[in-house]
N, C-alpha and C positions, 0 to 999 in steps of 0.2 A: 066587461072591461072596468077595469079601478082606475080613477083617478088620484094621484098621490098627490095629497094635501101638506103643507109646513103652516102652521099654525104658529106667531110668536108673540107673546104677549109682553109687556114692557118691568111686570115682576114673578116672581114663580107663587106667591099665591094666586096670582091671574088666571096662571096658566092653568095648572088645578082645579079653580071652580068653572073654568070654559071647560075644560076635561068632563068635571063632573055631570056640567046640563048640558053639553053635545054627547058623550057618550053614555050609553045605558051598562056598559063594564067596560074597563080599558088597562090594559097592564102598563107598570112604571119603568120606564129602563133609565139608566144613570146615564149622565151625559160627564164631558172632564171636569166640569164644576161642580160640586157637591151640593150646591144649591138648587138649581138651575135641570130639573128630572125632564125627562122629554114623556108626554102621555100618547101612547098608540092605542086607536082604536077605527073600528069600519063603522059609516053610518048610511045611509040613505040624504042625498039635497036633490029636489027635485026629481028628475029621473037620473039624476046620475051617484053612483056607490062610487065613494069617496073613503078610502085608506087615510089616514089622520094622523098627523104628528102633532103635538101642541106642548111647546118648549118657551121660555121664557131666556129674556136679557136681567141685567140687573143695572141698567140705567143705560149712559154713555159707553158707545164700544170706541169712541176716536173724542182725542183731545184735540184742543186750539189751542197754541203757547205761543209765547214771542219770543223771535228768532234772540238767539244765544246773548247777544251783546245788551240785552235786557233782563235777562234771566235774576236781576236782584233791584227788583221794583222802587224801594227804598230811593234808591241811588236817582230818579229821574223825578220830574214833575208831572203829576198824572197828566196834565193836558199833553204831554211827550206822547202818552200811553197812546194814547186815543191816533197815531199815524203811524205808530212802531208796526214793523212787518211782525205776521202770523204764519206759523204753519198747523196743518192740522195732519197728525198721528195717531195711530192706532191708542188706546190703552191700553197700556204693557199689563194690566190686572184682569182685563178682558179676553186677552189671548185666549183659553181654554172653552169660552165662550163664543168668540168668532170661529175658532176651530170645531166645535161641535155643529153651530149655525151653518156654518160653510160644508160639513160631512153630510148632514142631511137635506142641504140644500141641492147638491148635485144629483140627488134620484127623486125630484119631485117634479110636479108641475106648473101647483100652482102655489105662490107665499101669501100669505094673507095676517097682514100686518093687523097687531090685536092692540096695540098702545092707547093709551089715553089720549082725550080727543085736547087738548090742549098746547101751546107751543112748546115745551120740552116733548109730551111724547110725538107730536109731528116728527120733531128733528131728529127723536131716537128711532123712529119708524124709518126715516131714510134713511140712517145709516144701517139699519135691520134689512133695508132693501138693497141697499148698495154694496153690501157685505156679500146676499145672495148671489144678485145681479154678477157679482166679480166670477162664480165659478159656476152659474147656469144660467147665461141671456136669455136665454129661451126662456127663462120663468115667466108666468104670469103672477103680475103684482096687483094683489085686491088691496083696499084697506076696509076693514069693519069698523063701525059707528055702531058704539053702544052706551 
């Protein structure tokens, strides 16, 4: 029995060299972003054969903006800023990106967030996980520390 792995790392040279020293050969398939290559390969973790996907983000998949009637900064006093309502949206430049994430998220098992261990990739790591989470609950979510 395979276990179907999602591997996502926080940029696509990440994803590449975890490619390179997890797999001993692994073929490149294109994902909708032309950055952004998804790496498939089989390995051995413990006793279990593990199927491998390992694909990368290119930072923030969701924006925070403030609500409309703020939208030209200029016009308030920062200390305004600081109580003006937020909403958070997808990035309209990420689409092809959440779209790829979310295609190979629904035939996996487990996601295993690869970001950097610091507070932006924390935050990009949740929304790597909550992106998944959206169209396979059932995932199991690791994070790796490297």
């Amino acid at each position: 029995i395979m276990t179907r792995v999602l591997c996502v790392a926080e940029k696509p040279s990440v994803a590449k060299q975890i490619s390179e020293a997890l797999g001993q050969s692994f073929t490149v398939e294109r994902t909708r972003n032309k950055f952004c290559k998804a790496y498939k390969f089989s390995m051995t973790f413990g006793r279990e054969n593990w199927d491998m996907i390992v694909t990368s983000v290119l930072g923030h998949l969701l924006d925070i903006s403030f609500e409309d009637e703020y939208s030209s900064w200029s016009r308030y006093d920062p200390a305004d800023l600081l109580y003006a309502r937020t909403h958070i949206k997808s990035n309209d430049d990420m689409n092809d990106i959440v779209s790829s994430l979310e295609n190979y998220a629904k035939a996996v098992e487990i996601l295993i967030v690869m970001t950097d261990c610091d507070r932006e990739g924390e935050y990009i790591g949740y929304e790597i996980s909550q992106m998944c989470l959206r169209v396979n609950p059932r995932i199991l979510v690791k994070r790796c520390v490297f």
